[in-house]
C-alpha positions as CSV (number, residue, x, y, z in Angstrom):
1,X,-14.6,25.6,32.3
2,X,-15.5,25.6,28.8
3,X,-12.5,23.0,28.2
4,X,-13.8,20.3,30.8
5,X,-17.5,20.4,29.3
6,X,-15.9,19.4,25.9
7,X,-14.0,16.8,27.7
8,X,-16.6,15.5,29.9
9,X,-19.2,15.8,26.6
10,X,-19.9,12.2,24.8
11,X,-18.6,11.7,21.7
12,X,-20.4,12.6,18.4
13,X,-21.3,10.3,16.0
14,X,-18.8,11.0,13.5
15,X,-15.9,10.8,16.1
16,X,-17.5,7.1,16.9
17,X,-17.6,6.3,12.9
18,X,-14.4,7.5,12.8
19,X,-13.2,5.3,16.0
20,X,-15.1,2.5,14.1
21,X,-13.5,2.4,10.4
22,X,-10.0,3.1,12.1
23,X,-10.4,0.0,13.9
24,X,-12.2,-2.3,11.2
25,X,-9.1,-0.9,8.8
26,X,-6.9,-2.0,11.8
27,X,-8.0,-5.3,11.9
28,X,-8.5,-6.4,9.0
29,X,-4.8,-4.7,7.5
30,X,-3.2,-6.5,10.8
31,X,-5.3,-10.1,10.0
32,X,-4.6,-9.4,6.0
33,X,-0.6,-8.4,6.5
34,X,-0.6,-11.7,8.6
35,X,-2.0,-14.1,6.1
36,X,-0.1,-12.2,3.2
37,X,3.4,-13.0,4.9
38,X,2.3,-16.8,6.1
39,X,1.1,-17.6,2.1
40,X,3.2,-15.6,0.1
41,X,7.1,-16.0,2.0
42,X,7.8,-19.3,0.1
43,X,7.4,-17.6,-3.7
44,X,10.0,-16.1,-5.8
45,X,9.3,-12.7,-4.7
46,X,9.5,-13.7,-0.4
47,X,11.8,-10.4,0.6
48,X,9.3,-8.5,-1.0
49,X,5.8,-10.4,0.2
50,X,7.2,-10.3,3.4
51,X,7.7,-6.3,3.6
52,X,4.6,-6.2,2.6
53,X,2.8,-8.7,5.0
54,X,4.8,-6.1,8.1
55,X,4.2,-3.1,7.0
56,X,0.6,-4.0,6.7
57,X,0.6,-5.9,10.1
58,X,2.5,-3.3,11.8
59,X,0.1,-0.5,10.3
60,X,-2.6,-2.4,11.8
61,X,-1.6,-2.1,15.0
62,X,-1.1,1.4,14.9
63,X,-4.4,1.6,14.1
64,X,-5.9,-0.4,16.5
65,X,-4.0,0.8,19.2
66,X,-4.0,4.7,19.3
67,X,-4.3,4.7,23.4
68,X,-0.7,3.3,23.3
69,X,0.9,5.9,20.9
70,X,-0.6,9.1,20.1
71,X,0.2,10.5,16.5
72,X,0.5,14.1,15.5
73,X,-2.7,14.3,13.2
74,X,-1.8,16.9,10.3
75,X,2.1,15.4,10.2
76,X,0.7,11.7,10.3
77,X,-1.6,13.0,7.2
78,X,1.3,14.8,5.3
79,X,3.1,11.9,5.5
80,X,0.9,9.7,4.7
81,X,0.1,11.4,1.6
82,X,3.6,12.2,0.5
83,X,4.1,8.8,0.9
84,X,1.2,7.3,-1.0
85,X,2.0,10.0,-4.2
86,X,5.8,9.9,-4.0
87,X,5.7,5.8,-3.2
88,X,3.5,4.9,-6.1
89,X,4.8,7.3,-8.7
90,X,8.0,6.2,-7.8
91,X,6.8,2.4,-8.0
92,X,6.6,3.3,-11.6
93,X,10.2,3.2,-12.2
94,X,9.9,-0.5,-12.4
95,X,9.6,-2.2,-15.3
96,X,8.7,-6.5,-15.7
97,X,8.9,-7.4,-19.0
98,X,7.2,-11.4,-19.6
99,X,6.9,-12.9,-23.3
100,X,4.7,-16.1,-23.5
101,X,4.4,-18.5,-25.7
102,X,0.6,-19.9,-26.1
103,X,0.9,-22.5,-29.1
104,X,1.5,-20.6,-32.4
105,X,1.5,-17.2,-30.9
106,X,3.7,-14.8,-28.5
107,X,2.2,-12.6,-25.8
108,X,4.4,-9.7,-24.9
109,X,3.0,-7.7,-21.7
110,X,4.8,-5.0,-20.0
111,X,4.0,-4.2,-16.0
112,X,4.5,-1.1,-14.0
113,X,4.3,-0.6,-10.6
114,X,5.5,-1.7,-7.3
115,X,5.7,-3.6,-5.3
116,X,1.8,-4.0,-7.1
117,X,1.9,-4.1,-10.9
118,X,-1.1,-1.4,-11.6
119,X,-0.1,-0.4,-14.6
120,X,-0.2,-2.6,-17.7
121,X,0.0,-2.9,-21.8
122,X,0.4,-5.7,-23.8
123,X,0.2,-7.4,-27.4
124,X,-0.7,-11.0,-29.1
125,X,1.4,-12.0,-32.6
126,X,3.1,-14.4,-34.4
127,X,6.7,-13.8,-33.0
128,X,8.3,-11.9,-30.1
129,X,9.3,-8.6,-32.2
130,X,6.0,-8.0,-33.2
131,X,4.5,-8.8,-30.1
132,X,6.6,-6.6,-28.6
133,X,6.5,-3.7,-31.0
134,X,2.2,-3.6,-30.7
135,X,2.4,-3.6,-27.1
136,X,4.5,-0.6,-27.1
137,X,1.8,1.1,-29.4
138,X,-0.7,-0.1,-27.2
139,X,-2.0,2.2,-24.5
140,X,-1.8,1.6,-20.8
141,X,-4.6,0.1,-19.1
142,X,-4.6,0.8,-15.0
143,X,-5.7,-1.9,-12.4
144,X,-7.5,0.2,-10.1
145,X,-7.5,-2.2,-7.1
146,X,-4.1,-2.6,-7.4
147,X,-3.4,1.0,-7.5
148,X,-5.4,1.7,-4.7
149,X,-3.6,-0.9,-2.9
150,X,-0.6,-0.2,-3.9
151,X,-1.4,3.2,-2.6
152,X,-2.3,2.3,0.9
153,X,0.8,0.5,1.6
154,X,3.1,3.3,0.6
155,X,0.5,5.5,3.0
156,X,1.0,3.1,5.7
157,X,4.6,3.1,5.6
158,X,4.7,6.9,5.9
159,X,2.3,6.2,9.1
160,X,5.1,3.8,10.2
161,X,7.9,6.5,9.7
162,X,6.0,8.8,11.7
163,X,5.5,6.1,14.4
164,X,9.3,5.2,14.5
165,X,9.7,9.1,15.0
166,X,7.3,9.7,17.7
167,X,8.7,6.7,19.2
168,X,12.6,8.1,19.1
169,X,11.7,11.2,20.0
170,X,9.9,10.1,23.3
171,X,13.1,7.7,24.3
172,X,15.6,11.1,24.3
173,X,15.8,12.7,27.4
């Protein structure tokens, strides 16, 4: 008895704030992995805008879909969060170097981060050594939109290794 009043009861309004931001995060990660893939696949880096654009296309669906596929909450959130930490520390790892020259003088700036650059340091001198050596002494400043974004999409792929699991596991017989 008790179970069919809860199920028969409306929903709160956190569960319908909840239901709202999961589908505004939906829609606009679907709408935003689309445009990122149409504008960004013809640029030296297309294999990796592309990822991108699906995994955040394909994470939006997920989310604006939950009556097709029903996700295991606390594994969807472990994953998600392992992915996120692991993803982003591991995004560390890479390293793009770019020396410019700007008239007399060399800027040397060092990126971390991927497949977002949130990490950065840099330095301004007469010739590349030197540029290169005070941007090592420099300390690193962090982009915290990228991070954050960065972030997300390593969430959303764990959310999409979750899905692919779900979605195995329902096909065996």
């Amino acid at each position: 008895m008790a179970n069919e009043a809860a199920i028969d009861a409306k929903p709160g309004p956190w569960m319908a704030a909840g239901g709202l931001a999961r589908w505004l995060l939906g829609a606009f990660s679907l709408v935003g992995g689309l445009t990122w893939a149409l504008f960004t696949v013809h640029g030296p880096t297309a294999a990796v805008d592309l990822t991108v654009g699906v995994v955040l296309a394909a994470a939006g669906l997920v989310l604006l879909m939950p009556h097709r596929i029903r996700l295991p909450r606390r594994l969807t959130a472990l994953a998600m969060s392992g992915f996120a930490v692991a993803g982003t520390a591991a995004g560390l790892v890479a390293l793009t170097v770019r020396t410019v020259r700007t008239g007399s003088a060399y800027v040397y700036v060092e990126d971390r981060g991927w497949p977002f650059a949130w990490a950065q340091r840099g330095g301004i001198a007469d010739d590349p050594a030197t540029g290169q050596r005070l941007a090592r002494a420099a300390s690193w400043a962090v982009d915290a939109v990228s991070l954050a974004t960065d972030a997300l999409l390593w969430a959303y792929a764990g959310m999409l290794v979750v899905v692919i699991t779900v979605l195995v596991r329902r096909r065996r017989p």
